[in-house]
C-alpha positions as CSV (number, residue, x, y, z in Angstrom):
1,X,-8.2,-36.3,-86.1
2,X,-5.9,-33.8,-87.5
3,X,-8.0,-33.2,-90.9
4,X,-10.9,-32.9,-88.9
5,X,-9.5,-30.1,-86.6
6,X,-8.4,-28.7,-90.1
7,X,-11.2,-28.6,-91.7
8,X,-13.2,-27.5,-88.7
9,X,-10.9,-24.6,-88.2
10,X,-11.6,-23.9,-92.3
11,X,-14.9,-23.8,-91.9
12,X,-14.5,-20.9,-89.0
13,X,-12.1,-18.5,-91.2
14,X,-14.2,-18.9,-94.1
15,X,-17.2,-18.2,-92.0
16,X,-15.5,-14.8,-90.2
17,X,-14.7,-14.3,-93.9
18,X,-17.9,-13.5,-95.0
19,X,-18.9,-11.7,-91.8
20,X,-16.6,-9.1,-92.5
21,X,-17.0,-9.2,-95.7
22,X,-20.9,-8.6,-94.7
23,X,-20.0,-5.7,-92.9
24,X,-18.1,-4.3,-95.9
25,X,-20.9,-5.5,-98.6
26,X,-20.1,-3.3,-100.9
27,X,-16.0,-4.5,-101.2
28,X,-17.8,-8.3,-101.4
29,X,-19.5,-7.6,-103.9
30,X,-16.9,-6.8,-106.7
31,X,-13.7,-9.0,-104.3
32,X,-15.6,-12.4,-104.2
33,X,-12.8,-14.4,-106.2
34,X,-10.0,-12.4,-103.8
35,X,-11.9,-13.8,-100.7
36,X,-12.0,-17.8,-101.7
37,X,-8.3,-17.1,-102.4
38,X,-7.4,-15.7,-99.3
39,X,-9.7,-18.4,-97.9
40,X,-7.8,-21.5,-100.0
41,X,-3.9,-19.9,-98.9
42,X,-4.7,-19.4,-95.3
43,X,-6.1,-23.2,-95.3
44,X,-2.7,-24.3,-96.9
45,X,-0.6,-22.2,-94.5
46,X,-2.3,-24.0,-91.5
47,X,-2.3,-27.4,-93.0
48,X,1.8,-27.1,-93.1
49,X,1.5,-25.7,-89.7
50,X,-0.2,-28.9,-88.5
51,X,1.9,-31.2,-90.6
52,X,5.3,-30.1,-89.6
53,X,3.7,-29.9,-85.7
54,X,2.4,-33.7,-86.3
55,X,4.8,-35.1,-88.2
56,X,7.4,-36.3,-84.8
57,X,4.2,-36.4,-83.0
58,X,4.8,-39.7,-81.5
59,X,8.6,-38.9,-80.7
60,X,8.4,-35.7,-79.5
61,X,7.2,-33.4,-76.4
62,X,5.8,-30.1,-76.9
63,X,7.7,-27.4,-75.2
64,X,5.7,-24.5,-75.4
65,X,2.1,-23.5,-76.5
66,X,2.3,-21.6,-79.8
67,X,0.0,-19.0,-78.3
68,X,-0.3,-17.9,-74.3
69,X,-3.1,-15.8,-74.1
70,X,-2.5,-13.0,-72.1
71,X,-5.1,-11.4,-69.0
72,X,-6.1,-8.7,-71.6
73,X,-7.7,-10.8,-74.2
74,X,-10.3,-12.6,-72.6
75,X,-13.4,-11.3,-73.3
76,X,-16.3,-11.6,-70.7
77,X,-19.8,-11.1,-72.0
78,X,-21.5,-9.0,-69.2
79,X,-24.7,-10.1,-68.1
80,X,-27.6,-8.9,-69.7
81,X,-29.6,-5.6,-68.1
82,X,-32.7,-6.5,-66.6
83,X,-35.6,-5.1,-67.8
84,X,-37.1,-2.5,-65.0
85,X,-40.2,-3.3,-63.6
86,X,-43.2,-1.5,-63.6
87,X,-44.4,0.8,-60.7
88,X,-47.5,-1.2,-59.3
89,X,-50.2,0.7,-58.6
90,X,-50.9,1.5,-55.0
91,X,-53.9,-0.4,-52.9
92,X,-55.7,1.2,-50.5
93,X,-56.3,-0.4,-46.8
94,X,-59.5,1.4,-47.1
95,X,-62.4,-0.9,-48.2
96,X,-64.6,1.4,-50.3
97,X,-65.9,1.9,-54.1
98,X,-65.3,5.6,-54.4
99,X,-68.8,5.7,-56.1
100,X,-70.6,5.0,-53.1
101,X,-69.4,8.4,-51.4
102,X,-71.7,10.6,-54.8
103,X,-74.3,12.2,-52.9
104,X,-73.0,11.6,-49.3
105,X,-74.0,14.4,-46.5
106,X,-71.9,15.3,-43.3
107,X,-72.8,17.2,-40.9
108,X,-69.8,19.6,-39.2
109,X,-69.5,21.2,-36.0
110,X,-67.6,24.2,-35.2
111,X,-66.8,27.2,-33.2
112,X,-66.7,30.6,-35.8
113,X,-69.3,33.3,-36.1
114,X,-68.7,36.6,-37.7
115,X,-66.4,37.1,-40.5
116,X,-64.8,33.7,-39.5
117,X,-68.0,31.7,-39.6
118,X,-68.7,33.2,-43.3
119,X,-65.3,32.3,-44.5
120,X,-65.9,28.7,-42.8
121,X,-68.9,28.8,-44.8
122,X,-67.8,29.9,-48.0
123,X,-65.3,27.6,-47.9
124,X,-67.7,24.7,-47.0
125,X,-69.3,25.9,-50.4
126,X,-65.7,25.8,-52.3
127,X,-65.6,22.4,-51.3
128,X,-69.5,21.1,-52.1
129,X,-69.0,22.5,-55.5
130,X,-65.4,21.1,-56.4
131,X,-65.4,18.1,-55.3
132,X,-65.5,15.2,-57.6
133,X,-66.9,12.6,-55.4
134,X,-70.5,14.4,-55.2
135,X,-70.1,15.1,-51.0
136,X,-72.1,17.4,-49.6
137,X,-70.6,18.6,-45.8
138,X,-73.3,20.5,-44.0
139,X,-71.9,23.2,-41.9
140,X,-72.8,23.8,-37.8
141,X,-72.3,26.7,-35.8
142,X,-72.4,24.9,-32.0
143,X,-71.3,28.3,-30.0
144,X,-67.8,28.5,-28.3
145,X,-65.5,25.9,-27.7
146,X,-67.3,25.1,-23.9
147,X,-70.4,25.7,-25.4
148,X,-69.4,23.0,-28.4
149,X,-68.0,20.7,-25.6
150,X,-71.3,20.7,-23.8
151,X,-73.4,19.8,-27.3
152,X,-71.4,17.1,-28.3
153,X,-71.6,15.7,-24.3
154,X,-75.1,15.8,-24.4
155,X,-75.5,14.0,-28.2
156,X,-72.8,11.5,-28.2
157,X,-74.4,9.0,-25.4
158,X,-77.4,9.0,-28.0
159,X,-75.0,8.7,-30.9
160,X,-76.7,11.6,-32.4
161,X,-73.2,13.4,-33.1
162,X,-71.7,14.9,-36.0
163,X,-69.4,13.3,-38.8
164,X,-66.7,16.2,-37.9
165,X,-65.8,18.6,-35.5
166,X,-63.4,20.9,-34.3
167,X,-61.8,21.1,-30.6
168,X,-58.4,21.5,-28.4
169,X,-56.1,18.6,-28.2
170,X,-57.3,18.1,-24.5
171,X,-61.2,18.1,-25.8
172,X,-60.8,15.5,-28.0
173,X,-59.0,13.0,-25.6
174,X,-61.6,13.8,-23.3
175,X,-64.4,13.1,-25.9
176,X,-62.3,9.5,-26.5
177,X,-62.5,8.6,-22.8
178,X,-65.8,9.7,-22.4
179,X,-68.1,8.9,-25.4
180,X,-65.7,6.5,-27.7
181,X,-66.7,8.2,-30.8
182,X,-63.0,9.2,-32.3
183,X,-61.7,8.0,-35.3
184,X,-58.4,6.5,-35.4
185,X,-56.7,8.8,-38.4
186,X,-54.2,6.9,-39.0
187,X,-55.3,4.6,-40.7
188,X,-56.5,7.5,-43.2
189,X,-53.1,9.6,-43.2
190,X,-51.2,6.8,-43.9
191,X,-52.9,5.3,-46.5
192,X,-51.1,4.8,-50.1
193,X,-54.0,6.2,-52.3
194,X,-56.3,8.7,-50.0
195,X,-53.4,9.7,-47.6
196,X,-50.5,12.0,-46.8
197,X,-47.5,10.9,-48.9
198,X,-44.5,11.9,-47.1
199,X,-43.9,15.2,-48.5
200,X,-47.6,16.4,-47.3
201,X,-46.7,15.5,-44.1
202,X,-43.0,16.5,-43.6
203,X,-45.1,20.1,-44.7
204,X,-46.5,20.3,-41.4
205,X,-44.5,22.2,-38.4
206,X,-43.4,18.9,-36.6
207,X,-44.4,20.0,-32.9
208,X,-47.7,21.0,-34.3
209,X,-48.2,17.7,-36.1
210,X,-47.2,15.4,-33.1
211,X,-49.1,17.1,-30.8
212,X,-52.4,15.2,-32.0
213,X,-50.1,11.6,-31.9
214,X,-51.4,10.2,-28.5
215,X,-50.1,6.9,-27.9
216,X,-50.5,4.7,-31.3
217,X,-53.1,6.6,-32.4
218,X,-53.8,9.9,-34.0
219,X,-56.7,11.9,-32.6
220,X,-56.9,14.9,-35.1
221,X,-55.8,16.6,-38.1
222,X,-53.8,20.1,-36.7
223,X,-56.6,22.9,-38.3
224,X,-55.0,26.8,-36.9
225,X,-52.6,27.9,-34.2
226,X,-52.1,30.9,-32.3
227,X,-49.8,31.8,-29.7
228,X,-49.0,34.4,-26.8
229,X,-46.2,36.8,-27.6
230,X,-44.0,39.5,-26.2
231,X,-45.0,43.2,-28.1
232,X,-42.4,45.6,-27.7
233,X,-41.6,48.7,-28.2
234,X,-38.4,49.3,-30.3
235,X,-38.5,53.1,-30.8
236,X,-38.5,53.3,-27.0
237,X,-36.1,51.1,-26.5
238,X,-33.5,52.5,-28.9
239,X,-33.9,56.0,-26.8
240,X,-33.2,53.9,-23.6
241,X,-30.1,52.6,-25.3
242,X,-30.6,49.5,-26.3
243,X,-30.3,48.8,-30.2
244,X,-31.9,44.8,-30.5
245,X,-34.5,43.3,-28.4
246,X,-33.8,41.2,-25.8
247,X,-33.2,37.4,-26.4
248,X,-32.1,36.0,-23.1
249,X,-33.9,36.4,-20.2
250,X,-31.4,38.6,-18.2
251,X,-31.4,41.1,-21.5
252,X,-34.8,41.3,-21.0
253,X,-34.5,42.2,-17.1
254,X,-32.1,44.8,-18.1
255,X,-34.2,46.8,-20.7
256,X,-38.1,46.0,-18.8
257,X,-35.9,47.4,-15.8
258,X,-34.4,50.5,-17.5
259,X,-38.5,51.8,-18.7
260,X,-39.4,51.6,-15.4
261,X,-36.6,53.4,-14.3
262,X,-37.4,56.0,-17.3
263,X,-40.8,56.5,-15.8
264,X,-40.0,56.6,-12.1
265,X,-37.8,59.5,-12.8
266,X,-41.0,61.7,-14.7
267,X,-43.1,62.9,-12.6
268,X,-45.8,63.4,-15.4
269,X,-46.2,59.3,-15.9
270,X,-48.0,57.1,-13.3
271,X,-45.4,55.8,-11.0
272,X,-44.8,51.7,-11.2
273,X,-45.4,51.5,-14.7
274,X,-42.4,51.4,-17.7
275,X,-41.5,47.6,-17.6
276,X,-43.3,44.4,-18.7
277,X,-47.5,44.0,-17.9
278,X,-48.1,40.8,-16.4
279,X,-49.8,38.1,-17.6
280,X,-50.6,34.8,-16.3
281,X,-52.4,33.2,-19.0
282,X,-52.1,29.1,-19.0
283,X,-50.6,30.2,-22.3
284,X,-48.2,32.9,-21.1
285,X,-46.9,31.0,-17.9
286,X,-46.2,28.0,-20.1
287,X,-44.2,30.1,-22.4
288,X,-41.8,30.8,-19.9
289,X,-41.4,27.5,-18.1
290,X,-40.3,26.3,-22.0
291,X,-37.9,29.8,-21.9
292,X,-36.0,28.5,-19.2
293,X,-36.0,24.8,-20.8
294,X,-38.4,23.4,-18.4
295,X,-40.9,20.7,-19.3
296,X,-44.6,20.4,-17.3
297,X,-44.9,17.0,-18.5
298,X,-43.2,13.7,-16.8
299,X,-40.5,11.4,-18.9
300,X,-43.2,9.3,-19.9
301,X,-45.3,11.6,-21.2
302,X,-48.2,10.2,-19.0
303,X,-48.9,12.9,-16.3
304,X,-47.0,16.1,-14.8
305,X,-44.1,17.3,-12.9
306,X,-43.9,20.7,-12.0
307,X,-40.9,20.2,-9.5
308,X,-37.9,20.5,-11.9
309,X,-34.9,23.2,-11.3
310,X,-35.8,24.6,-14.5
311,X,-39.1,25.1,-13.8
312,X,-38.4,26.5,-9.9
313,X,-35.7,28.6,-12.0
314,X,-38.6,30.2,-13.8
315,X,-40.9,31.1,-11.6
316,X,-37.7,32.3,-9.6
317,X,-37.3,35.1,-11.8
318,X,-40.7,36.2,-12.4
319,X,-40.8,37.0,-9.2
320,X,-37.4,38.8,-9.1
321,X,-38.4,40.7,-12.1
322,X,-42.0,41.4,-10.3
323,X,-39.7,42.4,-7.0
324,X,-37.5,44.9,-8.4
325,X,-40.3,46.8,-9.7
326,X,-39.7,45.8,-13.5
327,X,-42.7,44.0,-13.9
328,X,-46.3,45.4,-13.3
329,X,-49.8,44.2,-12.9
330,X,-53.3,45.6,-14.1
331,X,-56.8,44.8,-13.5
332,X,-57.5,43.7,-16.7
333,X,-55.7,41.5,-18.4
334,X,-55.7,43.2,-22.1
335,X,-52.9,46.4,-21.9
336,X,-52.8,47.4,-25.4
337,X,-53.7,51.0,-24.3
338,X,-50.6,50.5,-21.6
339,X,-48.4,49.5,-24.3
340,X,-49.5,52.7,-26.6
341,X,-48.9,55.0,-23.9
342,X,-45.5,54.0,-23.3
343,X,-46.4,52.7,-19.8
344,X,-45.0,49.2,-20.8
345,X,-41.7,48.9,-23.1
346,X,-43.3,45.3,-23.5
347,X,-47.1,44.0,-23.6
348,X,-47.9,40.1,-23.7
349,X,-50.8,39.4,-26.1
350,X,-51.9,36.7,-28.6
351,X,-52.1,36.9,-32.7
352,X,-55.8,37.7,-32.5
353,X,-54.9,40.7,-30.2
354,X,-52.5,42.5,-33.0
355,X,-55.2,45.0,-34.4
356,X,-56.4,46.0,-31.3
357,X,-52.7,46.9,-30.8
358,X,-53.0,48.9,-33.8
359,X,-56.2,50.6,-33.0
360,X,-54.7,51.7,-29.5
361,X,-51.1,53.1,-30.9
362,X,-53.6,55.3,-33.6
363,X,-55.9,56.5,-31.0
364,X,-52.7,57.9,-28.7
365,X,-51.2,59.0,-31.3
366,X,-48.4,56.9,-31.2
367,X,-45.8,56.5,-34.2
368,X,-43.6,54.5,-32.3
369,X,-42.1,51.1,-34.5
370,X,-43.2,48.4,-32.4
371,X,-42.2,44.5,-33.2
372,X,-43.0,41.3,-32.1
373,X,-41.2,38.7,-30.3
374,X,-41.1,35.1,-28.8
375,X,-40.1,34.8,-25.3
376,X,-36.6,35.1,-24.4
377,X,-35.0,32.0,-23.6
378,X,-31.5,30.7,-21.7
379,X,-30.7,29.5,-25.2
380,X,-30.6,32.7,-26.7
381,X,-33.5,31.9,-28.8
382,X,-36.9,33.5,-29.3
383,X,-39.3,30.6,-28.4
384,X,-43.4,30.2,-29.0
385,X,-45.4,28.2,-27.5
386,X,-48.8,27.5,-30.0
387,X,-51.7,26.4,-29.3
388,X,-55.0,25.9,-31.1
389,X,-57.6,23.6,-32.0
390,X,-57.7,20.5,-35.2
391,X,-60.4,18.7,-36.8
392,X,-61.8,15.0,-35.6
393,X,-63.4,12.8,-37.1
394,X,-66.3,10.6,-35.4
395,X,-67.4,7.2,-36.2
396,X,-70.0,6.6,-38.8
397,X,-70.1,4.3,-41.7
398,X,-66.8,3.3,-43.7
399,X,-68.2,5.6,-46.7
400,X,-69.0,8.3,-44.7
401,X,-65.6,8.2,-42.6
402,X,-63.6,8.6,-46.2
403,X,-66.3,10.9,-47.5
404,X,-64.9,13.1,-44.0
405,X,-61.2,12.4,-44.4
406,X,-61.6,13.9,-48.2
407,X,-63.2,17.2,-46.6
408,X,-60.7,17.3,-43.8
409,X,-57.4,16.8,-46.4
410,X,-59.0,19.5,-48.2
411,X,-59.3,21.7,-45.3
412,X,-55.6,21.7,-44.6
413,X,-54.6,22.0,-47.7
414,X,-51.8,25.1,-48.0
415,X,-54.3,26.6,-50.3
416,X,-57.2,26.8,-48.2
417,X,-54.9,27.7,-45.1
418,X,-53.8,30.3,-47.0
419,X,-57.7,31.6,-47.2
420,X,-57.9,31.5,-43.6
421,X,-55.0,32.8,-42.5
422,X,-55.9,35.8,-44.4
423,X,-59.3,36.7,-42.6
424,X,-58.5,35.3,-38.9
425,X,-54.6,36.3,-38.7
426,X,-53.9,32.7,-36.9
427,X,-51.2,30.4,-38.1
428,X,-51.1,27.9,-40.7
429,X,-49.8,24.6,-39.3
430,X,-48.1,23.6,-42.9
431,X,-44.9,25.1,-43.8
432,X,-45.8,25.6,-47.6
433,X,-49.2,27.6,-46.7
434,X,-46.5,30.6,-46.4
435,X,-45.7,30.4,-50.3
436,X,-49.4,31.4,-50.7
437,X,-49.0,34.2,-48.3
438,X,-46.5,36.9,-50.2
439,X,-49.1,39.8,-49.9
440,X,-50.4,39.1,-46.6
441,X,-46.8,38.9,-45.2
442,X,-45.6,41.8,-47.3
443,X,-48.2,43.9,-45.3
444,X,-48.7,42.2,-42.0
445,X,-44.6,42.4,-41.4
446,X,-45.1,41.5,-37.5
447,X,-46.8,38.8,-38.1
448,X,-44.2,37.5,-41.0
449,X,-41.6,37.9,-38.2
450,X,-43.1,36.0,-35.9
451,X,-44.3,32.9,-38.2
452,X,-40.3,32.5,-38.9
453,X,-40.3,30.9,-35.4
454,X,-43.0,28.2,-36.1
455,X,-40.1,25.5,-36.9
456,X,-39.2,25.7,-33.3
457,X,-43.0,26.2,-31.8
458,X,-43.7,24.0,-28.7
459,X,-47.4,22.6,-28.0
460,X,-49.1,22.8,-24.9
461,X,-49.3,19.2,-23.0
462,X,-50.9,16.3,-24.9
463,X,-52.7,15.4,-22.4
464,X,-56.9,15.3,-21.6
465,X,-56.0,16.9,-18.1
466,X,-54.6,19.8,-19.7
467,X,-58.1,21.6,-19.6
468,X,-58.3,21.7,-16.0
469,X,-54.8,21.8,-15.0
470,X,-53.6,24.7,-16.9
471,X,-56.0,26.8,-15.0
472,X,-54.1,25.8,-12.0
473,X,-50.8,27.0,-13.7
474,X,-52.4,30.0,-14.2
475,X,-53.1,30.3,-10.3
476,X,-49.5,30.4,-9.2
477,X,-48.2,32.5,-11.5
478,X,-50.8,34.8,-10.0
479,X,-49.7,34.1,-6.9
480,X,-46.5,34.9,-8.1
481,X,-46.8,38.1,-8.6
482,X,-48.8,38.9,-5.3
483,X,-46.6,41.4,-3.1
484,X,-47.2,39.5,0.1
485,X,-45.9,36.0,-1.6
486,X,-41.9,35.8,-0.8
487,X,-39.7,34.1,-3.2
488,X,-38.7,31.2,-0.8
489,X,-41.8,29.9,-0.3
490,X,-41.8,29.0,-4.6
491,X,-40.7,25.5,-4.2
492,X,-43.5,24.8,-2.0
493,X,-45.8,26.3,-4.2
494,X,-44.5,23.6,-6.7
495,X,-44.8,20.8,-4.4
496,X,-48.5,21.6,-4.1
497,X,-49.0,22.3,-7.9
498,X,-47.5,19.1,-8.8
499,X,-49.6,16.9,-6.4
500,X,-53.0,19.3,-7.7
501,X,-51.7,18.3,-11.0
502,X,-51.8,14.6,-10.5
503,X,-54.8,14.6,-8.6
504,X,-56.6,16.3,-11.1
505,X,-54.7,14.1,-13.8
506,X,-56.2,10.5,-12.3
507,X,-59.7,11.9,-12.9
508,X,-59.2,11.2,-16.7
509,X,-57.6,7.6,-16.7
């Protein structure tokens, strides 16, 4: 047993040996008589090693192991590095061969005449030309948005309806209750080959994006927004002594209330004027219900309450502000020429109102530096509320429903946002649209400033009620800012607003 441990353990150090002496071929080469000699001496030095160990083997007991290795020399091999896997490629949920949708025709309704309806149509033509799956989307003026509402009523029963169309958030649901025609997109933004990955939809302004999310489904694809906002004068202002526009409400109060002051004391300007014009757009009104951090909509997001605090708090001090003389009225609604002649510190109007502000200031004359802001809120915050209308798409076959969620991804791309935000002065509802934008910003700066408050936007109710009860919002803040309405009767006013509300709202379920 012993010579065969030996000459097992000889066999090792003569075959580490030649290992290193592989490694250092070159010293092998002319040293091969030195390495059979170290070989033979290191063989006899562990032979007497054994011998003299073995020789009392029988007699003796072995106190101690000639060698205790210590923690530090064991070696452990690690495991070997998988090898990484390859990236599979990503299936589409969406059964259809791509060359099925070459030579495909849609036909698209929407709202835009004028300079808007030939961008919509040169665009249309960007699209037919570019796009490398042969589609071939037919444009379709169908008048305003009632007058689109009433086409599409009148087609869909026959199922003689367009492949897309354009509408408000509250047109659409109606369309889906009335005349099931609307597509589902989810299934189309979340799909892993013909979708929105998550970047592309992180890009859109998150309130504008949910805002089409109406239960489990999503209804449309956000297209523009606009919003109503609060023009003001700043040059004015500064002379009255105040050097930063109001952000809370009671700031506002102060300054509105120290113009009409300004004019009460000339007796060269009309008497009444110098504060805020009214303005009881759906719009408008909402805006100030979300100022002082009211909500119209219930906890479960299913119909209306309009009988909050925060809400009675708002309506509250529009009629304190209309009370004390700081707020004014006109016959007609549109007071850009108020605003230029400094009978109004600050005018309400929407984005598509900004160059009639312009023509009105050059045609009095008036170098004044105006600006634009949100509406002031208890949070300190200047807040927007947007509104606007976003593409659906209508059921057809499964080629021509991906043939129209390829035109529709298109539409919204920052890109082509960036194209009509140019022309039509609206917003873009995606975040990156604005890197496309440098020029048009550079020279448009009130409507730059105002776009840096689209992250905190709100949307009007998701709801398909919405079209018919925002006009009775509308009615009490007209009533409002009647002089024979008193201030106490406001939460009755509610009261009957919210039960209108909910009666109107059970027409639609």
């Amino acid at each position: 047993m012993v010579f065969g441990f030996f000459q097992d353990l000889v066999n090792r150090m003569q075959r580490f040996i030649t290992r290193l002496g592989n490694f250092h071929h070159l010293w092998v080469h002319n040293n091969v008589k030195s390495i059979k000699t170290i070989t033979l001496l290191l063989a006899l030095l562990l032979l007497t090693i054994m011998v003299v160990a073995c020789g009392d083997e029988e007699n003796s007991t072995p106190t101690a192991a000639l060698f205790t290795p210590s923690p530090t020399s064991i070696v452990i091999t690690p495991a070997p590095t998988p090898s990484p896997t390859p990236d599979l490629e990503p299936v589409s949920a969406i059964d259809v061969d791509p060359a099925h949708l070459d030579g495909l025709t849609l036909d698209f309704w929407h709202v835009w005449s004028g300079e808007a309806g030939e961008l919509m149509q040169s665009l249309v033509e960007q699209f037919n030309t570019s796009n490398e799956s042969g589609i071939h989307v037919q444009p379709v003026y169908a008048g305003n948005y009632n007058d689109l509402d009433e086409k599409f009523q009148q087609v869909a029963g026959e199922g003689d309806y367009p492949n897309l169309i354009i509408g408000f958030n509250y047109q659409i649901l109606t369309w889906e209750i009335e005349q099931p025609h609307v597509v589902d997109l989810s299934t189309y933004t979340e799909d892993p080959v013909w979708g929105f990955n998550t970047a592309d939809r992180d890009d859109f302004y998150h309130q504008i994006w949910e805002q089409e999310q109406h239960n489990e489904s999503r209804i449309g694809i956000p297209f523009q927004r606009s919003a109503y906002l609060m023009i003001y004068n700043a040059s004015w202002a500064e002379e009255l002594g105040f050097n930063s526009p109001p952000n809370n409400p009671q700031e506002f109060k102060e300054q509105v209330c120290a113009a009409t002051r300004a004019n009460t004391a000339n007796p060269n300007i009309r008497s009444g004027t110098g504060g805020w014009v009214t303005n009881t757009d759906p719009s408008a009104i909402l805006s100030w219900i979300y100022a002082f951090g009211g909500n119209v909509v219930s906890s479960e997001n299913k119909s209306y309450d309009f009988t909050t605090p925060e809400i009675e708090n708002a309506f509250t001090y529009l009629k304190d502000l209309y009370d004390d003389g700081c707020a004014w009225q006109i016959e007609d609604q549109y007071a850009e020429g108020e605003f230029a002649e400094r009978l109004a510190l600050v005018n309400t109007a929407s984005l598509v109102d900004f160059p009639y502000i312009v023509q009105a200031m050059q045609y009095s004359k008036n170098d004044d530096t105006w600006i634009v802001l949100g509406f002031p809120s208890v949070d300190n915050q200047q807040l927007i509320s947007v509104y606007g209308p976003s593409l659906a798409m209508l059921r057809s076959s499964n080629e021509e429903q991906l043939a129209s969620w390829i035109f529709m991804k298109w539409l919204v791309s920052p890109e082509v946002q960036a194209q009509w935000v140019e022309k039509t002065g609206v917003f873009p509802v995606r975040a990156s649209t604005l890197e496309h934008l440098a020029a048009f910003t550079a020279e448009n700066p009130q409507w730059a400033a105002v776009a840096e408050l689209l992250p905190h936007a709100r949307s009007e109710p998701s709801l398909p009620s919405w079209s018919i009860v925002r006009w009775a919002v509308s009615d009490v803040g007209t009533q409002t800012f009647r002089y024979y309405f008193e201030a106490s009767r406001i939460p009755d006013m509610l009261e009957l607003l919210d039960s209108t509300a909910a009666e109107l709202h059970a027409r639609f379920e």
